[in-house]
C-alpha positions as a Python dict, from the first residue, in 0.01 Angstrom:
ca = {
    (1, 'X'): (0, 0, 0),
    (2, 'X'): (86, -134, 357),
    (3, 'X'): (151, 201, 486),
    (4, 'X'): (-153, 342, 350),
    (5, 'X'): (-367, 56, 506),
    (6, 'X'): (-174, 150, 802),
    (7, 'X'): (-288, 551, 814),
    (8, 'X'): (-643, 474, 735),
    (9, 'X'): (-599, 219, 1038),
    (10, 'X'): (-485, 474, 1265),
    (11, 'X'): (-745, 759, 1124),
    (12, 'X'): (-1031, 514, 1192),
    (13, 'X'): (-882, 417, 1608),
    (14, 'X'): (-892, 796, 1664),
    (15, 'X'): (-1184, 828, 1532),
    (16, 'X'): (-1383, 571, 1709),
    (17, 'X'): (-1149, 688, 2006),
    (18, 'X'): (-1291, 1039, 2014),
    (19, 'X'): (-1639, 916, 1963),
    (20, 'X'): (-1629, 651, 2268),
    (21, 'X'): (-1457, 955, 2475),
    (22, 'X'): (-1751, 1245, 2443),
    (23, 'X'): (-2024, 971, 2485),
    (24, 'X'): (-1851, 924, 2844),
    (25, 'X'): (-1853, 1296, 2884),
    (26, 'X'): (-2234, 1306, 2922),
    (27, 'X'): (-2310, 967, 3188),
    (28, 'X'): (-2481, 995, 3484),
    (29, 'X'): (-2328, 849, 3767),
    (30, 'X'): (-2608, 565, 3923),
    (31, 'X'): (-2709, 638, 4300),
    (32, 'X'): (-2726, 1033, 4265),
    (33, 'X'): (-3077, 1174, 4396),
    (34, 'X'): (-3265, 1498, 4353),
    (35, 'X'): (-3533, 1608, 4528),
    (36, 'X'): (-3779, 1841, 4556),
    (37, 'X'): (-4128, 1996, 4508),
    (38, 'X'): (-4267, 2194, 4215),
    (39, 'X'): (-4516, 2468, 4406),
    (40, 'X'): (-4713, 2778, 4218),
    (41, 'X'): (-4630, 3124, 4307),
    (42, 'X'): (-4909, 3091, 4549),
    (43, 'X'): (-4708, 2823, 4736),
    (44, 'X'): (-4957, 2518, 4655),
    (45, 'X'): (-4767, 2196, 4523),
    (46, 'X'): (-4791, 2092, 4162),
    (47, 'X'): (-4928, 1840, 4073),
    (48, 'X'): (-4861, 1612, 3701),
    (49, 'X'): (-4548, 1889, 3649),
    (50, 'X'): (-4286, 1721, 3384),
    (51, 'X'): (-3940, 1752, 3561),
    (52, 'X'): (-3659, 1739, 3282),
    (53, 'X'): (-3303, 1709, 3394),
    (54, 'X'): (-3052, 1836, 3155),
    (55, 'X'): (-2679, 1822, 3108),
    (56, 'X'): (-2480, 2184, 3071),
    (57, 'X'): (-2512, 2137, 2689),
    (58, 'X'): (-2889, 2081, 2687),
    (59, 'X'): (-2951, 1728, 2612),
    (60, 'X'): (-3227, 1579, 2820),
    (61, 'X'): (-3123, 1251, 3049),
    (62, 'X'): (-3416, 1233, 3219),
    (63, 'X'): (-3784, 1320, 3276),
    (64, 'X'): (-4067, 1235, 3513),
    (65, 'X'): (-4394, 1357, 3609),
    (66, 'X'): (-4475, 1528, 3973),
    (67, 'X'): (-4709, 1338, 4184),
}
């Protein structure tokens, strides 16, 4: 029974281990900036434009709105 307990000890560690790991995979580093302007085709600015910013995958980790 100990070495059972034992296993389902070491199943659960990993587990939780490999969970913890690909939350990391996906931060965003504070004090990164991006910058630019949204402009039509015919080269005016856009303005009240949602910006999304999305990891590689396609999860969303952050939005705003042009001014």
């Amino acid at each position: 029974m100990k070495r059972q307990t034992f296993l389902v000890t070491i199943a659960l560690a990993s587990l939780f281990n490999s969970a913890a790991f690909a939350q990391n995979q996906e931060r965003v580093e504070p004090n990164n900036t991006l910058r630019g302007k949204i402009r039509s085709t015919s080269g005016v600015t856009v303005n009240n434009a949602i910006v999304e910013l999305r990891v590689a995958g396609g999860a969303m980790i952050a939005q705003t709105v042009t001014r």
